[in-house]
LOBATOR-436383 format. One record per residue (C-alpha): residue in one letter; residue number from 1; x, y, z. Coordinates in pm, 1 decimal. Example, Ala and Ser with C-alpha at 12.3 -4.5 7.8 and 13.67 -1.06 7.14 Angstrom:
  resn  resi        xx        yy        zz
     A     1    1230.0    -450.0     780.0
     S     2    1367.0    -106.0     714.0
This chain:
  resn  resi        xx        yy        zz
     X     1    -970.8     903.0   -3611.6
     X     2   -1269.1    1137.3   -3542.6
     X     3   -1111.2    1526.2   -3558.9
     X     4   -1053.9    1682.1   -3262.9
     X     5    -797.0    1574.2   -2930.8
     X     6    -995.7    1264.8   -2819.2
     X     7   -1021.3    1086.7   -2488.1
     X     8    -783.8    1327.2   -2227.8
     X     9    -465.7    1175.1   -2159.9
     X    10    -380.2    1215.4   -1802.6
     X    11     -82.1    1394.6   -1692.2
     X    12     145.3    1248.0   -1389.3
     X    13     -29.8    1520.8   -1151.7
     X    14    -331.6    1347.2   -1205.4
     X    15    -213.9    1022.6   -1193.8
     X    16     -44.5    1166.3    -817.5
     X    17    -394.2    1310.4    -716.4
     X    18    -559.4    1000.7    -813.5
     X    19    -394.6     808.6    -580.7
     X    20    -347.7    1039.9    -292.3
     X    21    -765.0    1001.5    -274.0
     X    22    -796.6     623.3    -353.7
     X    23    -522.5     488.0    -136.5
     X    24    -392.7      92.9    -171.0
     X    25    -674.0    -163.5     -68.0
     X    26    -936.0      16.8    -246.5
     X    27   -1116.9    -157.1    -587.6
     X    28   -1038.7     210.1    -719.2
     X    29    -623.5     179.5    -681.2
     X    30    -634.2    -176.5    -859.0
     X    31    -856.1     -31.7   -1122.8
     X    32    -624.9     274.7   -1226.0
     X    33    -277.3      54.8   -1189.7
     X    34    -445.2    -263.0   -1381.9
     X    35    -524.9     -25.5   -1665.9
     X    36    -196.9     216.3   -1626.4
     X    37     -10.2    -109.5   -1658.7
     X    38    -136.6    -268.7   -1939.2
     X    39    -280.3     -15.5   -2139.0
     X    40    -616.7    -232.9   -2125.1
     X    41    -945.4     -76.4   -2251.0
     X    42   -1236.1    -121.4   -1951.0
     X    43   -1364.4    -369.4   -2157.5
     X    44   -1071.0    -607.3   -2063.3
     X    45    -980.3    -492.4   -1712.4
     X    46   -1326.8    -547.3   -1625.5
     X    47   -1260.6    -956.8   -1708.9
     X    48    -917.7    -969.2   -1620.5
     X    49    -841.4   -1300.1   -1391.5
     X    50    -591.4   -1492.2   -1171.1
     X    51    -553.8   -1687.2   -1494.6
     X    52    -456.3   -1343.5   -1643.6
     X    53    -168.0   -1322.8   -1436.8
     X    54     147.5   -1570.8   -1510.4
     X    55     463.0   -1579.1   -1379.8
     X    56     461.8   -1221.3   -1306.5
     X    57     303.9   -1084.6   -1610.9
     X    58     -32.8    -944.0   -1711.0
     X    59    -191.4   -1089.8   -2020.9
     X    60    -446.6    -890.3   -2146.6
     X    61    -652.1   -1044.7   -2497.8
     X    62    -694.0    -654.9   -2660.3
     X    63   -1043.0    -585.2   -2814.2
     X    64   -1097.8    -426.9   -3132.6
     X    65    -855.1    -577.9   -3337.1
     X    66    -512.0    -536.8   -3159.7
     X    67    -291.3    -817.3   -3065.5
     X    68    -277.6    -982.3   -2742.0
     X    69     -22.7    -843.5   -2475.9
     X    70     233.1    -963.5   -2212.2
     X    71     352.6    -728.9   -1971.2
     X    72     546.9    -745.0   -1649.3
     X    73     383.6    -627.9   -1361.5
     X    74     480.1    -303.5   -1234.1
     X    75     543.2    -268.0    -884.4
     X    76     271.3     -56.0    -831.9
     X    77       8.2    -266.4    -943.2
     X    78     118.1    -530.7    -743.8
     X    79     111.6    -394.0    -474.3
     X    80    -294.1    -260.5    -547.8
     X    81    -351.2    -640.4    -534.6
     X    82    -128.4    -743.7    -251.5
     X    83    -319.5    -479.2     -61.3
     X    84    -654.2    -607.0    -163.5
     X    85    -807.4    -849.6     137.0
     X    86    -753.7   -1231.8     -11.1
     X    87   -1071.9   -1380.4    -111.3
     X    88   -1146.9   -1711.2    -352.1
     X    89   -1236.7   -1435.0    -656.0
     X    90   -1134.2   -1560.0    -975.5
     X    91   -1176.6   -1193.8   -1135.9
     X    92    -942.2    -912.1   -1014.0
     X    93   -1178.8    -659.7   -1048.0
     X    94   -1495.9    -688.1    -835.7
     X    95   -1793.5    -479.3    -730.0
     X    96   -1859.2    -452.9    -334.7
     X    97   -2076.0    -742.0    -359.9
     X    98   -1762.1    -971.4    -512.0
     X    99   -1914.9   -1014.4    -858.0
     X   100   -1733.3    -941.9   -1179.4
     X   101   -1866.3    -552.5   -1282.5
     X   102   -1992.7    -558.6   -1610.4
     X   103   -1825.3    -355.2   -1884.1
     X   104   -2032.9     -37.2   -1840.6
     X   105   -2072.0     -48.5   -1439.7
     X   106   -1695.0     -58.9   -1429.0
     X   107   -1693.8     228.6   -1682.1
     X   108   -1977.0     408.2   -1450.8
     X   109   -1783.8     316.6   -1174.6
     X   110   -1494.1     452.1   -1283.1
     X   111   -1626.9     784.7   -1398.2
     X   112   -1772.6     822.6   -1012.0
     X   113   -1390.8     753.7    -841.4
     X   114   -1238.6    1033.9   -1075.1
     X   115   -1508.8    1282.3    -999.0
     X   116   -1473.8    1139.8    -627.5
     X   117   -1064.3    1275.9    -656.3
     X   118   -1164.9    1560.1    -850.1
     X   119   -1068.7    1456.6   -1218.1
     X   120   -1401.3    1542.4   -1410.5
     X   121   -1172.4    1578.0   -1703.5
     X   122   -1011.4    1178.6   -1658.1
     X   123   -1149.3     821.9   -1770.1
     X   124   -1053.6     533.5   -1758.4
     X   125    -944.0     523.6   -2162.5
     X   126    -724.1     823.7   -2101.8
     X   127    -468.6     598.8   -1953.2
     X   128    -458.6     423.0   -2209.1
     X   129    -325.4     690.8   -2349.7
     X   130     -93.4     781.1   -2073.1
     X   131      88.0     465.6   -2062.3
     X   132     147.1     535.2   -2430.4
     X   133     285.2     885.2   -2373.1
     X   134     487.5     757.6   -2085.2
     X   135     674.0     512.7   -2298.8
     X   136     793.3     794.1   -2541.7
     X   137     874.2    1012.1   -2241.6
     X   138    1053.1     715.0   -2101.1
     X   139    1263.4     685.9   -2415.9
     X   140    1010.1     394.1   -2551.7
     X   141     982.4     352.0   -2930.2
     X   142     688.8     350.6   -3083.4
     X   143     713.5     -69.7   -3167.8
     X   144     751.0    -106.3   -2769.4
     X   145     470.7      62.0   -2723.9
     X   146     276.6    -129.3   -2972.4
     X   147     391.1    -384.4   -2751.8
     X   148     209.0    -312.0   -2488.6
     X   149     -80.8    -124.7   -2578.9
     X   150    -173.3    -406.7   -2879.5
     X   151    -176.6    -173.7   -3152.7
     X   152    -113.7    -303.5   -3487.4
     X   153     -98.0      27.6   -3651.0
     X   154     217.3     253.5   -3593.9
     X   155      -4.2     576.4   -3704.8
     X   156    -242.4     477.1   -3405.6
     X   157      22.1     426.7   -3169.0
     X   158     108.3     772.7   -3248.3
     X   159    -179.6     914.8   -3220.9
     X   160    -202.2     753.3   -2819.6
     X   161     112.0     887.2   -2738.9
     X   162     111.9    1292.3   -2936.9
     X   163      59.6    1395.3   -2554.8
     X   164     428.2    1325.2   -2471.1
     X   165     655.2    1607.8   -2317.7
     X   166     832.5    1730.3   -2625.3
     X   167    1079.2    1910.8   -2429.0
     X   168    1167.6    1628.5   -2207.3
     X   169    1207.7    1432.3   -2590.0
     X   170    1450.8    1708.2   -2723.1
     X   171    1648.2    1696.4   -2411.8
     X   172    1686.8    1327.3   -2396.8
     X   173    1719.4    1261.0   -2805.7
     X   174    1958.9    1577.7   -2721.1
     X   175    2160.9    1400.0   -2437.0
     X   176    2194.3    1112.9   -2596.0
     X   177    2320.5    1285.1   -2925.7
     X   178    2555.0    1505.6   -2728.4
     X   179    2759.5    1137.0   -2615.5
     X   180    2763.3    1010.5   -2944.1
     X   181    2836.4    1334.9   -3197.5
     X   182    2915.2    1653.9   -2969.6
     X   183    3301.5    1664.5   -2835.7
     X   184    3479.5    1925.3   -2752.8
     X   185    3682.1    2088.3   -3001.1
     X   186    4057.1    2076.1   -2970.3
């Protein structure tokens, strides 16, 4: 990894304000649940298909190197593309014309909704990287995560998900410590 913090992972605020501007029905709501589900780099939401979808999971083929993924779909993202008018597409993600957006329109595209909802600071790679840190917060380990994001490499699974609430971590390593090893003395 180059030094420095990266791509900016977005926080759940952002996430929130996101989707308060882009509301369900909009190319910009699939976009941000497609990749928030499956961790997918623009490169493969941009050719994600119908075929991509199979009983109720997302298969996304991971560039670079990383293994191929099967996740179940979240709620939210199916209900981006239940609220998306039906139309004999084969690609999920299309430009206002209906054609597939290349790899660096939907990355230009992309950078104009976050500006649009006031995240200058957001891309679409950064969540990537909050999936990742909301499978630690969620109690995820870092193999699950792997899981989903494709990563074959532990060290760069860490590296996607150093953004997590340590706090929240404590207090739920903590908790779940407290059943196991803290009773009260008699």
């Amino acid at each position: 990894f180059k030094e420095g913090p990266g791509y900016h992972t977005w926080t759940e605020e952002e996430i929130a304000q996101y989707r308060e501007h882009h509301a369900l029905g909009t190319m910009a709501r699939l976009v941000l649940e497609l990749a928030l589900n499956t961790a997918a780099r623009r490169c493969n939401v941009a050719t994600l298909t119908r075929d991509s979808i199979k009983d109720g999971r997302i298969i996304v083929e991971h560039v670079k190197g990383c293994e191929a993924t099967s996740v179940p779909m979240l709620a939210t993202t199916r209900a981006a593309l239940e609220a998306l008018p039906a139309q004999p597409i084969r690609h999920l993600v299309t430009t206002q014309f209906g054609k597939p957006f290349t790899v660096p329109g939907l990355g230009n595209r992309m950078r104009k909704w976050c500006d649009e909802a006031g995240l200058k600071q957001c891309s679409m790679h950064g969540l990537r990287k909050a999936l990742s840190r909301r499978v630690a917060e969620a109690g995820g380990t870092d193999a699950e995560g792997q899981a989903i994001t494709g990563h074959k490499k532990a060290a760069t699974f860490v590296k996607y998900r150093e953004k997590a609430n340590r706090m929240a971590l404590a207090d739920r390593a903590l908790s779940n410590l407290a059943e196991v090893f803290d009773q009260e003395p008699k």
